[in-house]
TILUM-65466 format. One record per residue (C-alpha): residue in three letters; x, y, z. Coordinates in steps of 0.1 Angstrom, whole numbers, padded with zeros to 4 digits, always signed. Layout:
<rs>
ALAXYZ ...
</rs>
This chain:
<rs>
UNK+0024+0315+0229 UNK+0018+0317+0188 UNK+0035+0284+0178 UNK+0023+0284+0142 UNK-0007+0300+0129 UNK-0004+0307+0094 UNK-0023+0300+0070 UNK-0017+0270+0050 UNK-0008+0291+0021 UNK+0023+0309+0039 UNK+0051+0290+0037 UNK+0086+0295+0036 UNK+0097+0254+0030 UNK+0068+0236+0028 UNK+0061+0236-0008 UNK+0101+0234-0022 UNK+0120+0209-0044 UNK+0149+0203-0022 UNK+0172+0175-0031 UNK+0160+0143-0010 UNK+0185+0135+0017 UNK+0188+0096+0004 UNK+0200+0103-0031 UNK+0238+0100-0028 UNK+0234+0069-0002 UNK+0216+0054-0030 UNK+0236+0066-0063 UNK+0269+0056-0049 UNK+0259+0024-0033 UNK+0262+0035-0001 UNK+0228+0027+0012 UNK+0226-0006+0028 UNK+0196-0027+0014 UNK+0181-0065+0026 UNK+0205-0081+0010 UNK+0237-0063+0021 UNK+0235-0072+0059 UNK+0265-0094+0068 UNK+0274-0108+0104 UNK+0306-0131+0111 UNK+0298-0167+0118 UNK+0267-0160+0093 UNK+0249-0190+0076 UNK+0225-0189+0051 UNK+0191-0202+0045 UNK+0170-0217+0022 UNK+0135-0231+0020 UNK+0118-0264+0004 UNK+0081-0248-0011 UNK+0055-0276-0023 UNK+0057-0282-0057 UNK+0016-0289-0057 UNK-0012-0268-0052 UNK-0032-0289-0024 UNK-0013-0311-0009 UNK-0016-0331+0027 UNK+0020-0339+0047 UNK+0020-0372+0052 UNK+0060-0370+0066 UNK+0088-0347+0064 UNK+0129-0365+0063 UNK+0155-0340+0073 UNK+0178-0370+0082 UNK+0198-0367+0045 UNK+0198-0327+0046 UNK+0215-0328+0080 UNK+0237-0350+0075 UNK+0255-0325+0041 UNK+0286-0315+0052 UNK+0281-0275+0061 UNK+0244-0276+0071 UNK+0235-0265+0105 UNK+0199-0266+0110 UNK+0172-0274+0098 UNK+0132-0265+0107 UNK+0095-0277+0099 UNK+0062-0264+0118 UNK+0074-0282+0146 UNK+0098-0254+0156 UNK+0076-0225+0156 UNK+0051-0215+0181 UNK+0020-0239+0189 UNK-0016-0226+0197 UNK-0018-0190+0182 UNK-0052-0178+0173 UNK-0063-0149+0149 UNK-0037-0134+0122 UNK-0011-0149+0135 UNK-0021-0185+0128 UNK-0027-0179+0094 UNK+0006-0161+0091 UNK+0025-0185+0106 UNK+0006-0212+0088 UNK+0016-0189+0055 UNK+0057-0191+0065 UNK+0052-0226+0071 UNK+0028-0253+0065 UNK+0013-0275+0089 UNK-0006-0303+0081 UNK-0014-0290+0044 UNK+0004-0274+0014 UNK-0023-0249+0004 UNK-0005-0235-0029 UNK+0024-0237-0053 UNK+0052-0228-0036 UNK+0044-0226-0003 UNK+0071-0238+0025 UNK+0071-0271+0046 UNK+0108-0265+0055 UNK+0140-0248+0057 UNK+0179-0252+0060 UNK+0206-0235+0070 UNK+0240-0240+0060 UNK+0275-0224+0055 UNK+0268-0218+0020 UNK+0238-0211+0004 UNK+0247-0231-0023 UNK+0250-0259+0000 UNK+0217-0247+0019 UNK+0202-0251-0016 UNK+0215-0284-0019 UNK+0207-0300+0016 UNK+0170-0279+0007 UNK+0168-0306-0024 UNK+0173-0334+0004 UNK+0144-0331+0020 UNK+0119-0356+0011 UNK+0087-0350+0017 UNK+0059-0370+0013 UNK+0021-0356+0000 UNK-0016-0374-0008 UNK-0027-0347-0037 UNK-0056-0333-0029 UNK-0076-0318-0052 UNK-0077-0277-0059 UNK-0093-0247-0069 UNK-0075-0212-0079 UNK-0102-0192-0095 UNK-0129-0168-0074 UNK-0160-0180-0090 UNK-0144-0217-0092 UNK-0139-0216-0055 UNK-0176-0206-0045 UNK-0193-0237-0066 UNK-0211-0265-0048 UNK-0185-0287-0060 UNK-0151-0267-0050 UNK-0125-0287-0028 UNK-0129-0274+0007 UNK-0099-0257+0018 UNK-0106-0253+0059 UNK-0141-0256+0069 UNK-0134-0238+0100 UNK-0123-0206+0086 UNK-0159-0187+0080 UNK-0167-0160+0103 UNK-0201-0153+0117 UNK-0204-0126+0089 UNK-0211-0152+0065 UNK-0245-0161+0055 UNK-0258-0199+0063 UNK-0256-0216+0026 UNK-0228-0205+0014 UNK-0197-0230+0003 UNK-0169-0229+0034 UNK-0141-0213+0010 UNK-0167-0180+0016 UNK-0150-0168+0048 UNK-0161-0133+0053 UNK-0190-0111+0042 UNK-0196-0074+0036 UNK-0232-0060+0031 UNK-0237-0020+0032 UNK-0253+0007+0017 UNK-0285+0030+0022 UNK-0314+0038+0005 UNK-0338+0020-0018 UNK-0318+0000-0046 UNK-0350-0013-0061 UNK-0368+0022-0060 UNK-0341+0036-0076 UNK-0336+0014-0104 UNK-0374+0015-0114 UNK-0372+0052-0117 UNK-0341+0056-0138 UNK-0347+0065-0177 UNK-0315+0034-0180 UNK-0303+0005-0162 UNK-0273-0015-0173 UNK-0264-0046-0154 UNK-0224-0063-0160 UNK-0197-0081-0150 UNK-0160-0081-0145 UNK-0132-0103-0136 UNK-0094-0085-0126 UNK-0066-0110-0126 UNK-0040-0115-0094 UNK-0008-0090-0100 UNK+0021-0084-0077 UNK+0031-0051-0067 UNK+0063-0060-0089 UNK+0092-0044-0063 UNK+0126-0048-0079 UNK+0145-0057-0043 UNK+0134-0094-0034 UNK+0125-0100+0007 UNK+0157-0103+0025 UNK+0170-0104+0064 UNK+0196-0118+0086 UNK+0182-0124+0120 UNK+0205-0139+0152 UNK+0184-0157+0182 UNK+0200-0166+0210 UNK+0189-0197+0233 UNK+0181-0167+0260 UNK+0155-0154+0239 UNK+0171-0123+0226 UNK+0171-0116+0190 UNK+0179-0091+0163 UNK+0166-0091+0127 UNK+0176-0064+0101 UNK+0151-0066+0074 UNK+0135-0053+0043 UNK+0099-0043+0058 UNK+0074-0012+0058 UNK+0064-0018+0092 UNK+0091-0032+0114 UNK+0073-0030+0147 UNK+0043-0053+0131 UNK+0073-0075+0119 UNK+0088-0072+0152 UNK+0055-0082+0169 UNK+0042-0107+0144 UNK+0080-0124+0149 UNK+0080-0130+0182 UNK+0048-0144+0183 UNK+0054-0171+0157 UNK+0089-0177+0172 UNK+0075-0180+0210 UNK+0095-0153+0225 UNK+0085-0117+0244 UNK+0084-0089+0219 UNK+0108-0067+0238 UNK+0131-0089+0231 UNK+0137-0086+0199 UNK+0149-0058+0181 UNK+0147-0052+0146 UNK+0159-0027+0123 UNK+0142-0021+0084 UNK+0167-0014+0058 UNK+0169+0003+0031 UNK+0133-0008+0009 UNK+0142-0011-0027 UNK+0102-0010-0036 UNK+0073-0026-0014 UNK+0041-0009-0026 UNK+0021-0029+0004 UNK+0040-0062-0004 UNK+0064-0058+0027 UNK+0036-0048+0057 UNK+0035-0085+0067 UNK+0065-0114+0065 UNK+0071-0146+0050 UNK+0110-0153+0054 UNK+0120-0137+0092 UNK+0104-0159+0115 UNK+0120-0186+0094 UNK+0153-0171+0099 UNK+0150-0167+0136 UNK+0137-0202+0139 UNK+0171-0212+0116 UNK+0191-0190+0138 UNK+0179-0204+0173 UNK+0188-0239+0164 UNK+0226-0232+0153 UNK+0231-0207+0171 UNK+0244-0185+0148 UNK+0232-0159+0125 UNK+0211-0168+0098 UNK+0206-0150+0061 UNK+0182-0155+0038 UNK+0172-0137+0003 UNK+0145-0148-0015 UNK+0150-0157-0058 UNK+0126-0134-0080 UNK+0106-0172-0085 UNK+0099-0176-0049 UNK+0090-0140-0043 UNK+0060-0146-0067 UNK+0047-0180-0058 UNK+0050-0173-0021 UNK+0047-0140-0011 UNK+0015-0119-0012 UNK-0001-0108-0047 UNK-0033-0086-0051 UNK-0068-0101-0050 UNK-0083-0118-0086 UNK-0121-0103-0085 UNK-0154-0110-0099 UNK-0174-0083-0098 UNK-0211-0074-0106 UNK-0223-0038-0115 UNK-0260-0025-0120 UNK-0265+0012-0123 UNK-0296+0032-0132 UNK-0294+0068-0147 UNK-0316+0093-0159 UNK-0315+0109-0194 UNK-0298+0143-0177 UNK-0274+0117-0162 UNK-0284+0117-0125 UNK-0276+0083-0111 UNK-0309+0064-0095 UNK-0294+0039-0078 UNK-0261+0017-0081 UNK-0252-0017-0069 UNK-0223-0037-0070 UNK-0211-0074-0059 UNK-0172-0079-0053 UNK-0158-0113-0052 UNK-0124-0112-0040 UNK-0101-0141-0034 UNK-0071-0138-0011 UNK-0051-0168-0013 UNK-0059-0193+0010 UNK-0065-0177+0043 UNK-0088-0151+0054 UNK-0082-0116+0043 UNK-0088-0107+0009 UNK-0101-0069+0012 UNK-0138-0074-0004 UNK-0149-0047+0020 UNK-0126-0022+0012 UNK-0139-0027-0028 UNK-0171-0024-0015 UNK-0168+0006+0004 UNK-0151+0023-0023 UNK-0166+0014-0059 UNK-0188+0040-0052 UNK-0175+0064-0028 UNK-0170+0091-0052 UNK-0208+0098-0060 UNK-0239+0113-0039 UNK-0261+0084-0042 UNK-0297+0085-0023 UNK-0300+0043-0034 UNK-0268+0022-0031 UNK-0256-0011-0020 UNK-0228-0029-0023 UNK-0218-0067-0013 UNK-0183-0083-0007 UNK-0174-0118-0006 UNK-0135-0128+0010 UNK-0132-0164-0008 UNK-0101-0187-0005 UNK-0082-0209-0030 UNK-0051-0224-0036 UNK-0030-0191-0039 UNK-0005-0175-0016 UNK-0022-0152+0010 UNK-0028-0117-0004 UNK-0010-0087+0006 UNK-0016-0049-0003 UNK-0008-0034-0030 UNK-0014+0002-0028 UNK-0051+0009-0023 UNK-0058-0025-0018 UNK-0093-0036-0031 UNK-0102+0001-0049 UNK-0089-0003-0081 UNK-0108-0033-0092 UNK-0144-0021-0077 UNK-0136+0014-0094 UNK-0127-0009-0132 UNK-0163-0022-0127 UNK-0182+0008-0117 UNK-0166+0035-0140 UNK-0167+0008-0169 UNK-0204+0010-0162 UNK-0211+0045-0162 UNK-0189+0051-0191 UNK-0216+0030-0208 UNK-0241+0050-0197 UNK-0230+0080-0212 UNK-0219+0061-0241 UNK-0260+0052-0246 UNK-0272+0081-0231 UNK-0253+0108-0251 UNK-0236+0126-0222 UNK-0202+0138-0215 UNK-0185+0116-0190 UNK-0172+0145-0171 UNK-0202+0166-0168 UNK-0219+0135-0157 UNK-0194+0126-0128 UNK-0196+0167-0119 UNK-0233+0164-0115 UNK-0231+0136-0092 UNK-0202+0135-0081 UNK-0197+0137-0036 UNK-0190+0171-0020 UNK-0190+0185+0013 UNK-0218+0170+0034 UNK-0225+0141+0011 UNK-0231+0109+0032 UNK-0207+0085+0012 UNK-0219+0053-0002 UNK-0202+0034+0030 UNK-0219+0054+0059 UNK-0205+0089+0072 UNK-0206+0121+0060 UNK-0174+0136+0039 UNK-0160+0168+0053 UNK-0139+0189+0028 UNK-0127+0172-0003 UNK-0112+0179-0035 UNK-0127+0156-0065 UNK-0151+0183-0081 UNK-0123+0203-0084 UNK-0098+0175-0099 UNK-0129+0170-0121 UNK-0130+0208-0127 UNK-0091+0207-0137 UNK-0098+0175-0159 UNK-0125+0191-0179 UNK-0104+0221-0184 UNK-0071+0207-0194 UNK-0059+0206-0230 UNK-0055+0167-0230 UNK-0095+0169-0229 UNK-0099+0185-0256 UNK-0074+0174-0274 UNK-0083+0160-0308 UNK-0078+0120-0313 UNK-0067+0099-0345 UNK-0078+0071-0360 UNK-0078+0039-0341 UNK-0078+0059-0307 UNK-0100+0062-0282 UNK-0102+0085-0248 UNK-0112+0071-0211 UNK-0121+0093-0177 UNK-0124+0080-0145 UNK-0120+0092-0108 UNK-0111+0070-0077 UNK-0110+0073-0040 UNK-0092+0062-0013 UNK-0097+0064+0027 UNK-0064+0071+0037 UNK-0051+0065+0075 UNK-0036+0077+0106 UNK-0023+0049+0124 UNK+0001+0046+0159 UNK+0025+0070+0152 UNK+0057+0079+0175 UNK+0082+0109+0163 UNK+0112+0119+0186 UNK+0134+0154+0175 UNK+0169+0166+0192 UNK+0182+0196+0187 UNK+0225+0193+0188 UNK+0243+0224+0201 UNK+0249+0242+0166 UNK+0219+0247+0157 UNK+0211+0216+0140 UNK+0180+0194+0142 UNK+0179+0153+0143 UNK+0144+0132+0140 UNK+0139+0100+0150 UNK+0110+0081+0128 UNK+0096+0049+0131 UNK+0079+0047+0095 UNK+0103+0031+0067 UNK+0106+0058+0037 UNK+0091+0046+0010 UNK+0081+0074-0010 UNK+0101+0105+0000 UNK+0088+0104+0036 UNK+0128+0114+0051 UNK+0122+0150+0031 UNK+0086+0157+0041 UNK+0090+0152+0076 UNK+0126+0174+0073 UNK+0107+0203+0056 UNK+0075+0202+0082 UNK+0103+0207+0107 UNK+0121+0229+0095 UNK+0087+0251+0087 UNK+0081+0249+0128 UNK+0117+0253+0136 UNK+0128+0277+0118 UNK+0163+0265+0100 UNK+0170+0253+0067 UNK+0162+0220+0055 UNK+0195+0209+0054 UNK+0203+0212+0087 UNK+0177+0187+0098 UNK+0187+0147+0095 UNK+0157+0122+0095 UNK+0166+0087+0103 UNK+0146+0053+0106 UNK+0145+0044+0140 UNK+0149+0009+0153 UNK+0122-0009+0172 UNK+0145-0004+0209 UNK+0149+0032+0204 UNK+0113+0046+0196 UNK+0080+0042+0203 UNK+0055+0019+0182 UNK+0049+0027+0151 UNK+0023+0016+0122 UNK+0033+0002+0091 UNK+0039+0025+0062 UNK+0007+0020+0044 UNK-0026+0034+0034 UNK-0010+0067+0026 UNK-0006+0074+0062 UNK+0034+0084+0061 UNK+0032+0119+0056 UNK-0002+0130+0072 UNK+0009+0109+0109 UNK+0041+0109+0111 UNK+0041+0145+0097 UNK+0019+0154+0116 UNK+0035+0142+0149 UNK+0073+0156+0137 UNK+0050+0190+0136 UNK+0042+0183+0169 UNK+0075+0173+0180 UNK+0093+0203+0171 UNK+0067+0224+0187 UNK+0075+0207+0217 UNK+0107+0217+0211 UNK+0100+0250+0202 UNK+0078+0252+0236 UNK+0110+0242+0254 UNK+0135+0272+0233 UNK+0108+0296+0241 UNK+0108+0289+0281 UNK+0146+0290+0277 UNK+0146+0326+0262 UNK+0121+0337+0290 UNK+0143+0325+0316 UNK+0167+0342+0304 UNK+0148+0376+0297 UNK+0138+0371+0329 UNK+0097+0375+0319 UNK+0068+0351+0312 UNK+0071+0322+0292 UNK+0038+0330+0279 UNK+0058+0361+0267 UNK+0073+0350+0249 UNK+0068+0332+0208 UNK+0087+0321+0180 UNK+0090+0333+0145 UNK+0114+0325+0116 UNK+0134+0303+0142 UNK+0137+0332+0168 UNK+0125+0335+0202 UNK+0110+0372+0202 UNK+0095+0390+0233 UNK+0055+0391+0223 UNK+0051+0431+0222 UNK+0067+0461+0241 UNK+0050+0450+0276 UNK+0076+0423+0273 UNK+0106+0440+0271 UNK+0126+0452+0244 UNK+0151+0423+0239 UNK+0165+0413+0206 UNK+0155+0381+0191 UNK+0175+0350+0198 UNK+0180+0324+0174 UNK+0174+0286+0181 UNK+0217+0281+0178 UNK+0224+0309+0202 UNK+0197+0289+0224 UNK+0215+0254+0217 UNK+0245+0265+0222 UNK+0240+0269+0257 UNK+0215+0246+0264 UNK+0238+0223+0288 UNK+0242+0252+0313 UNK+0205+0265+0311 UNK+0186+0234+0314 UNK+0199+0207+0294 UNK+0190+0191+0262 UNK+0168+0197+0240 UNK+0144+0174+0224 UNK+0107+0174+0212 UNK+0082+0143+0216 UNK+0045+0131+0200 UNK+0030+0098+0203 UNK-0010+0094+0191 UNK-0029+0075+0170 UNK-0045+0107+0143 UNK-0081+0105+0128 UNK-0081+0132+0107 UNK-0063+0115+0080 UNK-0087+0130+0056 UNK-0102+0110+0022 UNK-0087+0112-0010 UNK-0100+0118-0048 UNK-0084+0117-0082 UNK-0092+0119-0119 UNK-0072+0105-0147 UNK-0079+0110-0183 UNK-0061+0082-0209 UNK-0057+0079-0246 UNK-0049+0043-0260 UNK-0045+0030-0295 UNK-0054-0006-0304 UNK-0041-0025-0334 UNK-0073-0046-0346 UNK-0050-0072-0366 UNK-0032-0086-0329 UNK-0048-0063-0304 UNK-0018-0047-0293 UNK-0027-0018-0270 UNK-0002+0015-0262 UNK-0014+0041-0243 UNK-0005+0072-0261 UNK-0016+0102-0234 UNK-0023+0100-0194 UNK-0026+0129-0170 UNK-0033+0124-0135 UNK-0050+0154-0113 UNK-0058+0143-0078 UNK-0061+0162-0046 UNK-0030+0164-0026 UNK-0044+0188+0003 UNK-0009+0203+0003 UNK+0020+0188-0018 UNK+0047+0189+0010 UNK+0074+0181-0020 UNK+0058+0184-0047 UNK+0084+0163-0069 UNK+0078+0135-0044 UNK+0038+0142-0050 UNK+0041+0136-0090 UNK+0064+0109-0085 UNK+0034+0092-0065 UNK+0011+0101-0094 UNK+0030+0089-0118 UNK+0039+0055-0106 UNK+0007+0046-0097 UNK-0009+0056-0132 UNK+0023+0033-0143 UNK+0014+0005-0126 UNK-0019+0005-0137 UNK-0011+0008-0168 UNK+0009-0029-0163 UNK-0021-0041-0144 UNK-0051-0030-0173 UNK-0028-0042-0199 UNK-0002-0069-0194 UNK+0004-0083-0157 UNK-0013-0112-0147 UNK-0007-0146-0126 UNK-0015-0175-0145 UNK-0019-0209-0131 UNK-0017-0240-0150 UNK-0042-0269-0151 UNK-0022-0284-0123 UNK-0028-0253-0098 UNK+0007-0242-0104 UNK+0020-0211-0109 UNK+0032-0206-0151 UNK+0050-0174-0149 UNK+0071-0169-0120 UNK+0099-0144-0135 UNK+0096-0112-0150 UNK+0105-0125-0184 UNK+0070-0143-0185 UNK+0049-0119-0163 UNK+0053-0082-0178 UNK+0057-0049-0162 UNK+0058-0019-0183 UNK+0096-0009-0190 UNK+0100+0034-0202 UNK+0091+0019-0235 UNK+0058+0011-0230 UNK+0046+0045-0212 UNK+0042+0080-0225 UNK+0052+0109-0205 UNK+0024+0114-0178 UNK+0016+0146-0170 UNK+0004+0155-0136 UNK-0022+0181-0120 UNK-0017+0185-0077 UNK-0049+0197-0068 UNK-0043+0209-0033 UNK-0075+0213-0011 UNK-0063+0214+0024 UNK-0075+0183+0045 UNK-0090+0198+0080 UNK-0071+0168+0099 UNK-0036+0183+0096 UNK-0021+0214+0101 UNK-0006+0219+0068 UNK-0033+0204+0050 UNK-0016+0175+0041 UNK-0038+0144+0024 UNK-0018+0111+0021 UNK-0012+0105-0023 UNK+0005+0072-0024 UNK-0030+0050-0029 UNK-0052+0072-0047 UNK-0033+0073-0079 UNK-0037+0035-0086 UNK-0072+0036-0079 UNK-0089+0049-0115 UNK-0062+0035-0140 UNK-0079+0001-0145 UNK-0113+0021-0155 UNK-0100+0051-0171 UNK-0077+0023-0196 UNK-0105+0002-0198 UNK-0126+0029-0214 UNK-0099+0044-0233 UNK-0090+0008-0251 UNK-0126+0000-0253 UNK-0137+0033-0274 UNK-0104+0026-0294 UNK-0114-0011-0303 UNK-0150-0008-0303 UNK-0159-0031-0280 UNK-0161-0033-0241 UNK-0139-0048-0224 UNK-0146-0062-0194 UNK-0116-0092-0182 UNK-0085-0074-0169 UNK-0057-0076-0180 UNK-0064-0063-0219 UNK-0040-0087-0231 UNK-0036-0090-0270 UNK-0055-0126-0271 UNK-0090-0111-0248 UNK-0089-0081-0272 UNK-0092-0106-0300 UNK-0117-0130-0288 UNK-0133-0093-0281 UNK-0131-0090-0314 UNK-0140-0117-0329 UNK-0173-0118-0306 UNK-0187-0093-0313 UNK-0179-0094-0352 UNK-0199-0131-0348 UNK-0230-0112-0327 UNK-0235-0085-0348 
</rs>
């Protein structure tokens, strides 16, 4: 039976611009974000952070808080679970602190009450007592003989003997003979780099409303991109079974990695047990940026040797990431990735996971790539700078194909970036003349992508039309995709097929929506699910017929006899089979659950121009185009989309967003009036190339797009504002004042 074997060129949906299903739930106000959950009896929260960065808890008084007229509970540490190990202590010692405040705004206790302006109130009641400590929030800072000591007890046996405690993990890989390589290159050029902390800037704060009952039964409705991690991370902090709690994700006004873990549920539950009564609680746009997860701030070294015809000798690099204070900061994933996009016989790379007085990182798209790939492009856009070479003939020449055994071990199968390379050197913007004051930046960037757990359950209704059951939270368009790989199996218009977001009770488990995995697993299993399906309307039409089930296939939503041996019957469509169903068999409904490897990697190109004012060092990008390799653009509206907001948010990353803390360890500018993210005046129009080399992994050739295009901003801006001003730039972000003290350095050397 001939389920689908076209090629991945021959398609009658996949491929379309149909209008996504979410748009008039969202336009009207229809669509029910965090925030809009309500439940009678409900109380609302609110939490009392640390107003120091390094702080011991000598006592915590509730007595005043609970006595305010309207409050109902109140928690500490005490009311959580005791004696977790792994992740989940450090999570749970993230929602609430134990014996130590480790940052600025991290919580030692919570309140509910009636209101929440008297929750806010009774929060101010709680006195708690600290002995400062002293504290360290920069990388380099935090790796000195002399830095505080956060938790000796933290390191992993990764880490080599010698090394301060705050070094928790280590990374060391590569092949090859660095030394070799750099003695035998025509130019070597040793530098380093430092990338500040940014959040992933999402415009809906954290929010959920969670009840827990004194059985042990509990629902939470929350604004995740993983509620079965939340769900299992939960009950573990909270001390209850997992299958007890259900929980259902909202709406996601914006997450960009920064809602895969949680910060504010368990406290809710914990609230919730001990009134007995629902408890809400929304987090202020202050508290979402001292206490909830940021990027990594790096410090990175880069050495690369090159040879006059721009072959690359050898390359090394060592990241230094910081994650907060607790394990985790993703020093590997720079490491694997700074030089993933180049065929390199000598290479090494070292990572460092260090931890300071900062909230514990989360992702932010391709977490850990884009600083590594700032750092190594910056480099080799130096060495054609010297050298005399173009810089897109020199990543062509060495850049990874087919068979190249990347920098971090295995061997790539089919992959796009010579041809997004190809499509950069031949699009107008390349070529395009420049005016004064300007200056033009390339880079490329990679990212892994991922499969994941992945669960996907499809029903078809009697008239014909189709329902899918998802456990992966749309944050990028996912709801269309998955509709238009269905209907491409099935057979029936997009519109007739509804995607929802299951709950945690109704589906199997599910991954969080992260490292681009949305659309290659859970498509991937949808395809699979309506085949099932598909398998089932086939056998239906054969008993029918009254022939072989292996007589029988399906084609443009019809089950058609196989050739004249079958019979001559006319095709019957998947309503006519539907409609019936009850009397032939029963429902039915197509099922996939697996954990896919064939996520295929990912590779992009972006060209920039930028303009810098040499009087204050203002900085506007004038000109961006994005070409990266989408396998197959499912919706290719949704694909741009992806494109562009990443090259947007680099753009706020290379040039403007930054956390700053004070002298004190706290954090300066907690609101988006003080920490900047590019509004539509600050961007140009950024035009887009989908390069669509099918990944092998998937049977439409899908590669996940949502990481990739955030990976070679930082470089590609770096370059661009560096040729413009003359100098290199090398201290993300490109804020007026470094540009200046650029300046006025290299005025003074020279």
């Amino acid at each position: 039976m001939a389920l689908d074997d076209r090629k991945t060129t021959d398609f009658k949906f996949i491929g379309s611009r149909p209008d996504r299903p979410d748009g008039l739930d969202k336009v009207t106000g229809r669509a029910q974000f965090g925030a809009d959950a309500h439940a009678p009896g409900m109380l609302h929260g609110a939490i009392v952070r640390s107003p120091h960065a390094h702080a011991r808890i000598i006592s915590i008084d509730t007595s005043k808080a609970e006595q305010l007229d309207g409050v109902k509970s109140v928690v500490t540490r005490a009311d959580f679970a005791k004696d977790l190990s792994g992740e989940f202590s450090f999570v749970l010692e993230n929602v609430m602190a134990g014996e130590k405040a480790l940052y600025d705004g991290h919580a030692v206790a919570a309140v509910a009450a009636s209101s929440a302006l008297i929750a806010r109130d009774a929060a101010k009641l709680v006195k708690v007592d600290y002995e400062i400590l002293p504290h360290v929030t920069d990388v380099d800072a935090a790796m000195a003989d002399d830095a505080p000591i956060l938790n000796d007890t933290y390191a992993d046996a990764s880490v080599p003997s010698g090394l301060h405690p705050n070094v928790v993990r280590y990374h060391d890989s590569g092949h090859g003979d660095v030394d070799a390589g750099f003695a035998s290159a025509d130019l070597v050029i040793e530098d380093s780099f430092k990338t500040e902390a940014t959040h992933q800037g999402y415009i809906e704060p954290h929010a959920c409303l969670a009840t827990l009952g004194n059985d042990g039964k509990g629902e939470l409705w929350c604004t995740t991109q993983g509620h079965w991690i939340a769900q299992k991370t939960c009950a573990a902090l909270v001390g209850i079974d997992t299958s007890q709690l259900r929980v259902t994700a909202s709406e996601i006004g914006g997450g960009f990695g920064g809602k895969t873990t949680v910060f504010i549920e368990p406290v809710a539950l914990a609230l919730s047990r001990k009134a007995n009564r629902p408890v809400k609680i929304v987090m202020n746009r202050s508290e979402v940026f001292r206490a909830t997860g940021p990027t990594s701030s790096t410090s990175m070294d880069v050495k690369i040797g090159m040879m006059k015809d721009g072959t690359i000798t050898a390359a090394q690099g060592i990241f230094r990431l910081q994650g907060g204070a607790f394990p985790g900061a993703p020093m590997e994933f720079s490491a694997m990735c700074a030089f993933a996009p180049y065929a390199l016989e000598n290479v090494k790379q070292i990572g460092y996971d260090v931890i300071s007085n900062r909230p514990k990182q989360a992702a932010y798209r391709a977490p850990g790539a884009p600083m590594a790939s700032f750092a190594v492009e910056s480099v080799i856009d130096e060495l054609c700078n010297k050298l005399g070479l173009d810089p897109i003939e020199v990543r062509l020449k060495n850049a990874s194909r087919e068979g190249t055994k990347a920098s971090y071990g295995p061997r790539f199968q089919r992959i796009g970036l010579v041809e997004t390379l190809e499509a950069a050197k031949a699009h107008p913007h390349y070529s395009a003349p420049l005016k004064p004051g300007q200056g033009r930046g390339v880079s490329c960037g990679f990212w892994f992508n991922h499969g994941g757990e992945t669960s996907v359950s499809l029903a078809l209704s009697e008239d014909g039309t189709c329902q899918i059951s998802v456990g992966t939270p749309d944050i990028g368009g996912s709801r269309a995709s998955m509709a238009l790989m269905a209907a491409e199996v099935l057979g029936i218009d997009y519109e007739n097929i509804r995607v929802t977001i299951a709950d945690t009770a109704t589906l199997g488990y599910n991954d969080v929506s992260h490292g681009s995995r949305v659309t290659y697993a859970s498509g991937l299993a949808t395809i699979k699910a309506a085949q099932d399906a598909v398998e089932k309307l086939c056998k239906r039409a054969a008993a029918k017929w009254g022939i072989p089930e292996d007589a029988v296939f399906w084609e443009d939503g019809c089950a058609k006899p196989s050739g004249a041996n079958a019979g001559n019957f006319d095709p019957v469509p998947l309503a006519e089979l539907t409609k019936d169903m009850g009397a032939t068999g029963g429902p039915i409904s197509g099922h996939f659950e697996a954990t896919p490897e064939g996520a295929g990697v990912s590779f992009g190109t972006h060209i920039v121009d930028a303009e810098v004012d040499p009087e204050t060092g203002k900085t506007a990008v004038v000109r961006y185009t994005v070409i990266q390799d989408a396998g197959k653009a499912i919706h290719p509206t949704y694909v741009e989309g992806q494109f562009q907001g990443g090259a947007a948010q680099g753009i706020g990353w290379a040039l403007n967003e930054e956390y700053i803390y004070g002298e004190d360890g706290r954090l300066q500018n907690s609101i988006f009036l003080d920490y900047r993210v590019p509004v539509a005046s600050d961007l140009p129009m950024i035009d887009t190339v989908i390069v669509e080399v099918p990944n092998p992994g998937h049977p439409y050739g899908v590669r996940g797009v949502g990481e990739t295009g955030i990976v070679p901003p930082l470089a590609a801006i770096a370059n661009a504002v560096s040729a413009a001003a003359g100098v290199r730039l090398r201290h993300l972000p490109m804020s007026p004042p470094r540009i200046l003290r650029a300046l006025v350095a290299q005025a003074h050397e020279g």
